[in-house]
C-alpha positions as CSV (number, residue, x, y, z in Angstrom):
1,X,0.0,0.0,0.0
2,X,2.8,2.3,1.2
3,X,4.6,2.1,-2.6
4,X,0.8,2.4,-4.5
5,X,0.5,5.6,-2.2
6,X,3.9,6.8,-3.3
7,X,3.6,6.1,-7.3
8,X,0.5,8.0,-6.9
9,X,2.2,10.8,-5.2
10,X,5.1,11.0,-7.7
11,X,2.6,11.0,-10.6
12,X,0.1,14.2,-8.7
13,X,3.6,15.9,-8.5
14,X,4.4,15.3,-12.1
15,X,7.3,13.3,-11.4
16,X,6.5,10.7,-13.6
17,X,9.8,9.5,-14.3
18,X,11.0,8.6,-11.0
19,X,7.5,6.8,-10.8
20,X,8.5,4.5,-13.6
21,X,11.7,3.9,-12.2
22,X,10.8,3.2,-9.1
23,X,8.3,1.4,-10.2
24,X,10.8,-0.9,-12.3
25,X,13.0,-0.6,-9.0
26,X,10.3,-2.4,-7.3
27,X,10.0,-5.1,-9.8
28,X,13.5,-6.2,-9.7
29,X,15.1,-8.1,-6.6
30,X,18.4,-7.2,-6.9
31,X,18.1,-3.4,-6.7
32,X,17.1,-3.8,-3.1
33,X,21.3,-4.4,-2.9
34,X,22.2,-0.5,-3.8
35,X,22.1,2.0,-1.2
36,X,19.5,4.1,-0.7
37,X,21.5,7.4,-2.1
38,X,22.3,4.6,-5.4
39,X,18.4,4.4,-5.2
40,X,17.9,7.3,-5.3
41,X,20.6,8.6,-7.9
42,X,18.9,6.4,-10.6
43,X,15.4,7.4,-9.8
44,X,16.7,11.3,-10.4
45,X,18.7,10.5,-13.4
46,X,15.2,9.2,-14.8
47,X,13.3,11.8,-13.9
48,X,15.4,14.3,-15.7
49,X,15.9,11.7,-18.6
50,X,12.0,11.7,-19.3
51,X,11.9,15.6,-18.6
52,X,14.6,16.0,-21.3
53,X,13.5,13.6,-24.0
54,X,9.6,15.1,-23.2
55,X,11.4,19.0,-24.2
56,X,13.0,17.5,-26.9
57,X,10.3,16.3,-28.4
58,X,7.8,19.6,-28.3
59,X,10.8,21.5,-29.7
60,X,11.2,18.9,-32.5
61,X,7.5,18.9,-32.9
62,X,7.4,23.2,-33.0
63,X,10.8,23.0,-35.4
64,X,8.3,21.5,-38.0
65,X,11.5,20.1,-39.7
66,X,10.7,18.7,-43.2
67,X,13.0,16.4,-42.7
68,X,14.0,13.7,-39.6
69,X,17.5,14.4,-39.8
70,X,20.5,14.3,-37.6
71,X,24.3,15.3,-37.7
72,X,24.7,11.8,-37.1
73,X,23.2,10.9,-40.7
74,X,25.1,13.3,-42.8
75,X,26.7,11.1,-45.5
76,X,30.6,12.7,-46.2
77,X,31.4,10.1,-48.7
78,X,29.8,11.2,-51.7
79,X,31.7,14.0,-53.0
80,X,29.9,17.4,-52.8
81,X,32.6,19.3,-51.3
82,X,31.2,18.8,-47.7
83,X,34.0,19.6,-44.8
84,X,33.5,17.7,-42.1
85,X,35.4,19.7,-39.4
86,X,32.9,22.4,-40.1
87,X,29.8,20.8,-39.7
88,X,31.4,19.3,-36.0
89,X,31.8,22.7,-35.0
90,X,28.8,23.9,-36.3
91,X,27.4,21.1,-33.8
92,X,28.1,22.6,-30.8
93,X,25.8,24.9,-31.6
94,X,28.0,27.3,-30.6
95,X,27.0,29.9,-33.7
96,X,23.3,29.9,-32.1
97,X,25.1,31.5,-28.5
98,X,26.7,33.8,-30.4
99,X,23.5,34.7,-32.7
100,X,25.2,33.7,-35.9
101,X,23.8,32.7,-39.1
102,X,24.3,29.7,-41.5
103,X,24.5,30.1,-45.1
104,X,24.2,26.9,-47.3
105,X,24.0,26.9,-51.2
106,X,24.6,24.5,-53.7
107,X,22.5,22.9,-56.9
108,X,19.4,20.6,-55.9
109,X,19.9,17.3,-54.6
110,X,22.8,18.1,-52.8
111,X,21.8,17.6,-49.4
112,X,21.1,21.5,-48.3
113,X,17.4,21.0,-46.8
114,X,18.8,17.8,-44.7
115,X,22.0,19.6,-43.3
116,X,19.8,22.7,-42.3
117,X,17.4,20.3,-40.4
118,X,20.1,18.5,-39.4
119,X,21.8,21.7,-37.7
120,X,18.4,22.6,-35.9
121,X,17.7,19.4,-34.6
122,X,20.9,19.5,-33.0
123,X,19.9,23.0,-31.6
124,X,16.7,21.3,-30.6
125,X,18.7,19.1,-28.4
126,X,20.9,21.3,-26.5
127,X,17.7,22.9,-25.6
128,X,17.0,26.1,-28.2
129,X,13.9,27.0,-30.1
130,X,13.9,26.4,-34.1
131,X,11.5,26.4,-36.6
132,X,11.2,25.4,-40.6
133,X,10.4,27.3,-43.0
134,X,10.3,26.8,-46.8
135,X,10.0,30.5,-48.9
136,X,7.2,30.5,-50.6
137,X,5.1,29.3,-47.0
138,X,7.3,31.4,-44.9
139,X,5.5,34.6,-47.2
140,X,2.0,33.0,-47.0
141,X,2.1,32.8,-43.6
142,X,3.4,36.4,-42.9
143,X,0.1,37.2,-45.5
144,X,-1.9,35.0,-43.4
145,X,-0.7,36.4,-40.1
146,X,-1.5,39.9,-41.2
147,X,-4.8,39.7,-42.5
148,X,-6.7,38.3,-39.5
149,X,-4.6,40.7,-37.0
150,X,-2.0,37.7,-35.6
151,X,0.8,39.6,-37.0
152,X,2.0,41.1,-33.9
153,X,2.0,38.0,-31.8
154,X,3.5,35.7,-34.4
155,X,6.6,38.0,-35.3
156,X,7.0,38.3,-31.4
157,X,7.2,34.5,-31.1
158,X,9.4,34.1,-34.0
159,X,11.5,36.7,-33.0
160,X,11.9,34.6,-29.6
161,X,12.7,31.5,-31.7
162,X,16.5,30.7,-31.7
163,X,17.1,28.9,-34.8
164,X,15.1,30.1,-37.9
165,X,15.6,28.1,-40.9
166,X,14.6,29.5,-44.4
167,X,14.9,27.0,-47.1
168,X,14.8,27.4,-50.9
169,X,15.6,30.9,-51.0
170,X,15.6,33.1,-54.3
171,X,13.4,30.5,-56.1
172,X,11.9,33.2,-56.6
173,X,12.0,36.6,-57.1
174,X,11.2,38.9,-54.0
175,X,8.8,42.0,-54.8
176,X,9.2,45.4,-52.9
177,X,6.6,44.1,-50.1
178,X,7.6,41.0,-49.9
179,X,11.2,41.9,-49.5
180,X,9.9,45.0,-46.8
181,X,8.8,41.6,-44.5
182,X,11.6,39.7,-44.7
183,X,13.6,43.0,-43.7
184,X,11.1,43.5,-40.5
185,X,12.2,39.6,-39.4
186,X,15.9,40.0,-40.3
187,X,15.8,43.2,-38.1
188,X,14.5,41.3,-35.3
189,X,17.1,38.7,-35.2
190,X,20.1,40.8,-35.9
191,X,22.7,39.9,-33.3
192,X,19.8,38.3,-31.3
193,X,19.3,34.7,-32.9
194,X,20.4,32.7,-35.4
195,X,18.7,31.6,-38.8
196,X,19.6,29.5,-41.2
197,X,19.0,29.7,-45.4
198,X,19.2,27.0,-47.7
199,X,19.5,28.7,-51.5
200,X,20.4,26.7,-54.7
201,X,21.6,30.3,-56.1
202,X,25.4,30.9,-55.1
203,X,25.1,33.7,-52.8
204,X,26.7,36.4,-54.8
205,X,23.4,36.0,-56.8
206,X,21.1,36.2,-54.1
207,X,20.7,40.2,-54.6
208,X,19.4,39.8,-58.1
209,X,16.8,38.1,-56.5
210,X,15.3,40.8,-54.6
211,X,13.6,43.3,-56.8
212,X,14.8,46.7,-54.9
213,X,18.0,46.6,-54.7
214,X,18.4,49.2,-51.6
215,X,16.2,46.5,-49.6
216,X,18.7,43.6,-51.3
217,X,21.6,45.2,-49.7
218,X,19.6,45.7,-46.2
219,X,18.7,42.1,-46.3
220,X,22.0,40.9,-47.3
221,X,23.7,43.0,-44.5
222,X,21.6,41.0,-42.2
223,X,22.0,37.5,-43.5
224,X,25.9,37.5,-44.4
225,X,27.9,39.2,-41.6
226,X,29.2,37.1,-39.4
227,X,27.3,34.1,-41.2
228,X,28.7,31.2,-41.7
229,X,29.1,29.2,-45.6
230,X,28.5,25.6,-46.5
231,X,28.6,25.3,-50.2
232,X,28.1,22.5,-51.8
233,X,28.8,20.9,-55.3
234,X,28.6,17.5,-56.9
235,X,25.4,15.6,-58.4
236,X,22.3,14.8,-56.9
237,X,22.4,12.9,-54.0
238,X,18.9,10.9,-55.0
239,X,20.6,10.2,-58.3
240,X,23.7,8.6,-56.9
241,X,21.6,7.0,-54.5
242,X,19.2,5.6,-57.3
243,X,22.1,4.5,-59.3
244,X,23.5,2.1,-56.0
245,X,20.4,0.8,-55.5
246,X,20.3,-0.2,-59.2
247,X,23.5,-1.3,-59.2
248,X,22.8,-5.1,-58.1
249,X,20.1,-5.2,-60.6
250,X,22.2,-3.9,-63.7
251,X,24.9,-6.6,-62.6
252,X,21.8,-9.2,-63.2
């Protein structure tokens, strides 16, 4: 009765990873050897297991990543030009303390949308805020959140976001307005947080994507100092991919 009354008490105070472990505790003979600071060492380093895997996973589910992907994942054998020294330091996510940005180009295929999620994820895990954009929704949205009045209150919480990832930049062009609202969300995050921008273009053609070009040079001011560059080269990574996995058939 005395351990029902406990579990019970651990789960009204939301502790409910030291219930399961206790719980398991209770269940297994040979724990009753440890001490009781052992004990209760194991049923802490649960409870703030759970509590960290539980934050992980509302900040992956916010992030709204398009892709599952990890630093762990990030293939350096096909050649593309990929460093991998620079993607371990980017991993310590250091650039998101020091409110840098991330700058990754290259043609399609290459791998640029699964490195940017990859780089947020791992900001997911040390704790921080990120969340996924692609272009052409990142503008909708902005419409969106302007014409029924949410404006205010959604810049305010993606100002608050640490990692903002903007994928398939200068697809295309950016009109006057549209160019205006990008500026308003730079400014926000200058020296503040960190944002990431996936682009196929090589950057020193991103301002012919912007239709003003005194708003091109405002938005590039924001984006490339103190950024740092990935670029990448090479094929498609689906069409190497597709050819290995062909491979044994063609042998046939």
């Amino acid at each position: 009765m005395l351990m029902h009354q406990t579990l019970e008490r651990l789960r009204e105070l939301r502790l409910t990873g030291m219930a399961e472990a206790l719980a398991e505790q209770a269940a297994q003979p040979d724990v009753q050897q440890l001490s009781f600071e052992e004990r209760l060492g194991l049923l802490v380093d649960h409870e703030w297991l759970t509590r960290r895997n539980r934050r992980l996973a509302r900040l992956l589910k916010e992030a709204k990543l398009r892709l599952p992907a990890c630093l762990e994942d990030i293939d350096y054998h096909t050649p593309r030009g990929l460093d991998r020294a620079i993607i371990h330091r980017l991993g310590t996510c250091q650039w998101v303390e020091a409110h840098q940005n991330v700058l990754i180009t290259g043609p399609t295929g290459v791998g640029k949308t699964f490195i940017a999620c990859a780089l947020a994820q791992a900001a997911c895990r040390r704790g921080y805020r990120a969340r996924y954009f692609r272009m052409s929704r990142f503008l909708e949205e902005i419409a969106l959140a302007k014409a029924d009045g949410s404006y205010p209150s959604w810049a305010r919480r993606l100002a608050q976001t640490h990692v903002l990832v903007l994928d398939d930049w200068g697809l295309t062009p950016l009109t006057p307005r549209a160019a205006r609202e990008v500026l308003d969300i730079l400014d926000d995050r200058v020296q503040l947080q960190a944002t990431i921008v996936a682009s196929q273009l090589p950057l020193e053609h991103w301002h012919q994507t912007i239709e003003d070009p005194t708003l091109a040079d405002a938005i590039l001011d924001r984006l490339v100092h103190s950024a740092h560059r990935i670029v990448l080269k090479g094929e498609s990574m689906r069409k190497v991919h597709g050819q290995k996995a062909v491979a044994p058939l063609e042998a046939t």
